[in-house]
N, C-alpha and C positions, 0 to 999 in steps of 0.2 A: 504494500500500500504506500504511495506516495506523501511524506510527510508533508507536513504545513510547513509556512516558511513565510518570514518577514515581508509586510504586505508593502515593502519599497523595491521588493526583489521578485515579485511574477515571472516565472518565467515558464516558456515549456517542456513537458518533460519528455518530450517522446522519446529520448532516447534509456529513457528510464525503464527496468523492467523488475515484473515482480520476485519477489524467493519463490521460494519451492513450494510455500502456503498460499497460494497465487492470490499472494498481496495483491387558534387563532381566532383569532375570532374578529375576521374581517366581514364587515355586512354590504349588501348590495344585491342587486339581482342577478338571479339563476344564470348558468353559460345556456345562450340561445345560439346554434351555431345557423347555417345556410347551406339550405336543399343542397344534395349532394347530385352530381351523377347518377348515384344509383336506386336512387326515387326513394329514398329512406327522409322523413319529416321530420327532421332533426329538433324542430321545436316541441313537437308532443315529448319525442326522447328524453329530452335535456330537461323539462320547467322542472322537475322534482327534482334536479341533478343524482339519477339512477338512471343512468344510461344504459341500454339494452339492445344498443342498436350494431351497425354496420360494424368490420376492421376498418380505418380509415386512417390518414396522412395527416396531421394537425400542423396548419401554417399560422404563420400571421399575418395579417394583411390589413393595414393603417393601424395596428393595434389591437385587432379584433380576430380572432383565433376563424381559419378557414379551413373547413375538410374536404381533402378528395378520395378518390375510392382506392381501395387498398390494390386494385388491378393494378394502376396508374404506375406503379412502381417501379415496373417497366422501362414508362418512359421518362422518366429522372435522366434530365441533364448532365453532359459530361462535368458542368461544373458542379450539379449536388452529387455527382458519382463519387467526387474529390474531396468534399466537404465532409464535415467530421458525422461522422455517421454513427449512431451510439445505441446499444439496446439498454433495456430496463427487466430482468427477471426479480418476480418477489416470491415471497412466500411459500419457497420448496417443501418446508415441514419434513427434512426426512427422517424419516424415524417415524413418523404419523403410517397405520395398518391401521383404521379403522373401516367400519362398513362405505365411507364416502370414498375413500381411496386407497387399496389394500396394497397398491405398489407403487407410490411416491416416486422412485428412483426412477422409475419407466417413464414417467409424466415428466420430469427432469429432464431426462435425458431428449425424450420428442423435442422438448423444446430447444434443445441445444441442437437437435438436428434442425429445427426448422429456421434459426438463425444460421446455420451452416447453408441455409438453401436461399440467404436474400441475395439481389442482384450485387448487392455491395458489403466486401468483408466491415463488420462495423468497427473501428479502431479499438471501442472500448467496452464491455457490459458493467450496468451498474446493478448489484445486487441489495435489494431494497428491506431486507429481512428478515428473521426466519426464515435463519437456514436449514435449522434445526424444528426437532421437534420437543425433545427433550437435553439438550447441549451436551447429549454424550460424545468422547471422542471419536466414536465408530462414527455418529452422525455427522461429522463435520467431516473426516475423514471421507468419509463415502459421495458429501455434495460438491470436494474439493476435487475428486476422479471424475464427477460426470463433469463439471464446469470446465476443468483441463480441456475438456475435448470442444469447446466453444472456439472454433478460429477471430480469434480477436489478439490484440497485442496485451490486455490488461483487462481484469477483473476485479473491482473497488465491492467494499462491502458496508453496511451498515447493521445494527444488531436490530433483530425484534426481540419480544420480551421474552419469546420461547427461548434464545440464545443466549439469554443471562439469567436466567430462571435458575435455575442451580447453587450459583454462587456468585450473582450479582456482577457477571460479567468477568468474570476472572480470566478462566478460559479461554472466552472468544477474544480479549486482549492479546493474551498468548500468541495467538493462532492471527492475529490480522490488524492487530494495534501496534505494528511496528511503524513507528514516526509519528502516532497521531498524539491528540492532547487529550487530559482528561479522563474520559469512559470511552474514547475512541476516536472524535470528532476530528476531521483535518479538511486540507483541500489544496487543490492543482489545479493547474492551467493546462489546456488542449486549443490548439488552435484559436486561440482569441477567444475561449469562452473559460470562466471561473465556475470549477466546480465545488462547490460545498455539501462531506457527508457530515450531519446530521447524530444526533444521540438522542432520543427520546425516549428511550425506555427503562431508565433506570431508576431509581429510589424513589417509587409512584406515591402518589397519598392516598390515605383511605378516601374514596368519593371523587379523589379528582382524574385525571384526563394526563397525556402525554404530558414529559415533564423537559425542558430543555436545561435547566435551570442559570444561575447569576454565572455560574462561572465561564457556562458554554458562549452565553447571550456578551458577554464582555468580549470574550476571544472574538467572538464573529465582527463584535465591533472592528475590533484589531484591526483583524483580518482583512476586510472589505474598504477598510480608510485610503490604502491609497490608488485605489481602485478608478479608473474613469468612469463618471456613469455609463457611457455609452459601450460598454463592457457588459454580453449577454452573461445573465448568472444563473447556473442549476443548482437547487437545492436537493438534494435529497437525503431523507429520514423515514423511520418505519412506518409511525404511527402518523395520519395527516395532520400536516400543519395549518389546518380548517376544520370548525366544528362543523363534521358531518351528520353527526350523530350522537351528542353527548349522553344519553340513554344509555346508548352501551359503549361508551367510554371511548368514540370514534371522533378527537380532536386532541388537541396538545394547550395546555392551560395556558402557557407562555410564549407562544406560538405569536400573540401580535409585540410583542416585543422584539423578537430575531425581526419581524416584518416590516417595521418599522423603519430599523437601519438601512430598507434594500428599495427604499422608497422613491432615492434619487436614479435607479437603475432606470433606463428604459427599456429591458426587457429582464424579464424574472421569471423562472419555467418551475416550481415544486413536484417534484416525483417523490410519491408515496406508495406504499404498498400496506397490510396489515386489514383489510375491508374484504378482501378478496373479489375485488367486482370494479370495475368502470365507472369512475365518476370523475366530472370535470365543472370548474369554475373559475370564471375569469372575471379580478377584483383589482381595475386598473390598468396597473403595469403587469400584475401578477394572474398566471396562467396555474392555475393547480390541477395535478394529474392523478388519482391513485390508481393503480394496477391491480389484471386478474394476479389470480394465484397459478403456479405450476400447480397445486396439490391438490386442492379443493374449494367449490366457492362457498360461498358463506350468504344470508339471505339478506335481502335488500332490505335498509333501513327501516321499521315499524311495520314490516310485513308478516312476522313472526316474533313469541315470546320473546326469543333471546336471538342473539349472533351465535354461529358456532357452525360443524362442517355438515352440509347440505348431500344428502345422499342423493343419486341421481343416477339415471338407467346406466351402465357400459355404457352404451353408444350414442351417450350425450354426453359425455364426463368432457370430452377433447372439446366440444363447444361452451363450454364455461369456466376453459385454466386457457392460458395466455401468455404472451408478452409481450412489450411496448417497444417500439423502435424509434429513436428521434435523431433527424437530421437537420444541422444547422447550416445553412449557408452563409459564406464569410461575407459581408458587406450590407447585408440585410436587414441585421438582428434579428434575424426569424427563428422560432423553432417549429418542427412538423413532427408532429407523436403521431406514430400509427401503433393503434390497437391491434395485433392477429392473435384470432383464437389457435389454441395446437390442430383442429379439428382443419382451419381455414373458414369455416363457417362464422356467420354472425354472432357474438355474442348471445347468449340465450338465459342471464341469468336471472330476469323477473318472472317468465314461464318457468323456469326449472323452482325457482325458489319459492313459488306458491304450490308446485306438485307436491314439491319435497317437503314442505311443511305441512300438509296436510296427511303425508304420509306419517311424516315422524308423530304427529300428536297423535293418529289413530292408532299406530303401532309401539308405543314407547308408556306404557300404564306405570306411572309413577312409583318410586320403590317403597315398601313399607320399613318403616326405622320403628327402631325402641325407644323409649320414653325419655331415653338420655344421649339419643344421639340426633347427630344433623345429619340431614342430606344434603350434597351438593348437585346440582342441575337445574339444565338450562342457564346458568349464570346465575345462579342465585342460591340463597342458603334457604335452608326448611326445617324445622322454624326459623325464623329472621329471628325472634326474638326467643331463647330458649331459658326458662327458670329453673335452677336446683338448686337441691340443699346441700351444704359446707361438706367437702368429703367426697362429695358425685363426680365419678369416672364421665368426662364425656367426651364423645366421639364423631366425628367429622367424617363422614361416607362421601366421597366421591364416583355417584353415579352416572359422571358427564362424558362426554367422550372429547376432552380437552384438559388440557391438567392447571390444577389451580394451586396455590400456594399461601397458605392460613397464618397470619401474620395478627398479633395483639397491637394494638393503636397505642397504648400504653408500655408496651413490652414488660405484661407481667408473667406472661406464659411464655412457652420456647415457640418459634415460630416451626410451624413443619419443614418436610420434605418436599421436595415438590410430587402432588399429589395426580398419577396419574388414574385411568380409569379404576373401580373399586378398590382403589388401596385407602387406606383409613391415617389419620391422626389422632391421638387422646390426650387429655390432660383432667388434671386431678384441681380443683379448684378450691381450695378450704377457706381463705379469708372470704366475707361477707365484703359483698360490694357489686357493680356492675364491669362486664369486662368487653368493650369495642373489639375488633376485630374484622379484617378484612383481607379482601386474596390481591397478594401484591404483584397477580400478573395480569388482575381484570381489578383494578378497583373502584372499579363500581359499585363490586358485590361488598354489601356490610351486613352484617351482625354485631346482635351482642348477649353475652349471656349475664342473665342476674343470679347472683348467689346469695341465698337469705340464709 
């Protein structure tokens, strides 16, 4: 990974290559984009910003985000042939075997063939994160073989929460934090454009949203001062740096503070990933993007209880995991995201994710606990609010098909393990009092237990 570096000294690094680990709340109206070529009514798509529609090419044109059709690709000019040409993969989850995707690695891999198959090698992929599913070494080991085989000069990483889930990022620093600052955070130059990856998922709070915090939000200042504005900038980080979704915990609390500083920029691209689904919105200067999943998609904002992995027939799975291609043209300050599913087909994921929830809730009869334990599912605790008396063993059942992580808001109990499907946490609670708590990989979810 290419370190950061004094922002009076920009320079390029192409000749730079990786080791062996192959290193907000901005308000305005919905992205309305214009009728495509391919008779897709991009304004029905876009008002709810859940996009479901075409693969398509994202330009800009006086300022206002243009798509054409993912055929068109083709015919790309010898000058955007030349032009820095860059994919976006998120959210591989390897290690995730559940009923939505029982071979992640496969899904991976498709997609690294199907970036093997664009008209133009892309100089560089940015992996947007979770990479993992559980941050074992096998798992990071096994995303780092399929990714190898990506014909690109460079692969740049940012963590999700599944990749620091364990041990708060220990590991993935290890493995990919060579040169960065902080929890990970750095950035380089490519061809006249400033990259900046991002850190949003580390030391969340009970209740709140992605977290950047003071020290990251100062560095960026840094970082970005001796900047020209008229210098295109990419952000990227896991978790969106727009509330999408604060419900289920689909924005970054400090998110308009990094946004701020990028104000004088005339052009500003956000690549996110962590939603598993297509959504876009343009506030300004600033063009936000998040990304499908390689592994599985997750249901569209308030279409079902909770977020989490959407089961869906075989032979839809490839029209609802993705990756995002963006090419910039040197003179323009444009950028052009194109969306392609693995399938090549249309995104599919507001049909799939109204199936798929109706399936899971008819199929999924909620689990019965004992009198002293909690369930965990759908993102939520059962009971929310649990009472016992001084002395009472109580236990934490993980019936979710995602793993969560049970943390005391007061840290008077030991936090768990990270908790994948039925495995349990207990503790023994004797003093009288009330005890907070919440899962510090969604925290959204709160409880609290009373001890009389």
């Amino acid at each position: 990974m290419s370190p950061d570096h004094d922002h009076h000294h920009h320079h390029d690094r192409d000749d730079e290559r990786f080791d062996d680990a192959s290193n907000t709340r901005p308000t305005g109206s919905n992205f309305i984009g214009e009728p495509s070529d391919d008779g897709v009514d991009r304004r029905g798509f876009l008002r709810c910003m859940a996009w479901a529609g075409t693969a398509a090419i994202w330009g800009m044109s006086g300022g206002v985000p243009k798509s054409f059709a993912l055929g068109q690709l083709d015919s790309l000019t010898d000058a955007e042939r030349k032009s820095i040409f860059f994919a976006q993969i998120s959210d591989s989850h390897i290690g995730f075997a559940k009923e939505a995707n029982k071979d992640v690695t496969a899904t991976l891999q498709a997609a690294v063939a199907r970036l093997n198959e664009l008209p133009h090698r892309p100089a560089l992929v940015l992996h947007t994160g979770d990479i993992t599913q559980l941050a074992k070494p096998e798992e990071f080991d096994t995303a780092n073989e399929v990714l190898r085989g990506v014909k690109t000069d460079r692969v740049f990483y940012v963590p999700g929460e599944h990749d620091v889930a364990s041990d708060n990022g220990v590991s993935y620093l290890q493995r990919y934090g060579k040169g960065t600052k902080g929890g990970g955070w750095y950035s380089f130059d490519h061809s006249g454009v400033h990259f900046v990856g991002l850190v949003n998922v580390l030391n969340l709070k009970a209740g709140g949203l992605g977290s950047l915090g003071a020290e990251q939000i100062a560095w960026l200042k840094r970082d970005v001062a001796g900047l020209s504005s008229s210098t295109p900038i990419v952000l990227f980080a896991h978790v969106p740096l727009w509330t999408v979704y604060p419900e289920w915990g689909w924005g970054t609390d400090d998110s308009e503070q990094a946004l701020t500083l990028l104000k004088r920029f005339g052009s500003v691209t956000v690549l996110n990933g962590h939603i598993h689904q297509i959504m876009q919105k343009v506030e300004g200067n600033v063009s936000f993007h998040t990304a499908l999943s390689t592994a599985f998609p997750q249901p569209a904002p308030g279409t079902a209880p909770s977020p989490g992995p959407l089961k869906v027939e075989p032979e839809r799975l490839k029209s609802v995991l993705g990756i995002a291609n963006v090419t910039f043209v040197p003179g323009r300050g444009q950028l052009a995201i194109v969306d392609g599913t693995l399938s090549g087909a249309p995104p599919a994921i507001a049909e799939a994710s109204h199936e798929a929830m109706m399936k899971r809730g008819a199929n999924k009869p909620a689990a019965a606990h004992g009198p002293n334990e909690i369930g965990i599912d759908n993102f939520a605790f059962a009971p929310a609010t649990l009472t016992v008396k001084s002395g009472t063993k109580v236990v934490w059942i993980n019936d979710d098909d995602v793993p969560h992580l049970i943390v005391n808001v007061e840290g008077k109990f030991p936090s768990s393990k990270v908790l994948d499907t039925n495995q349990r946490h207990s503790v023994t609670l004797t003093a009288p009092g009330t005890y907070k708590y919440f899962c510090s990989l969604h925290p959204q979810m709160q409880g609290k237990i009373v001890v009389e």
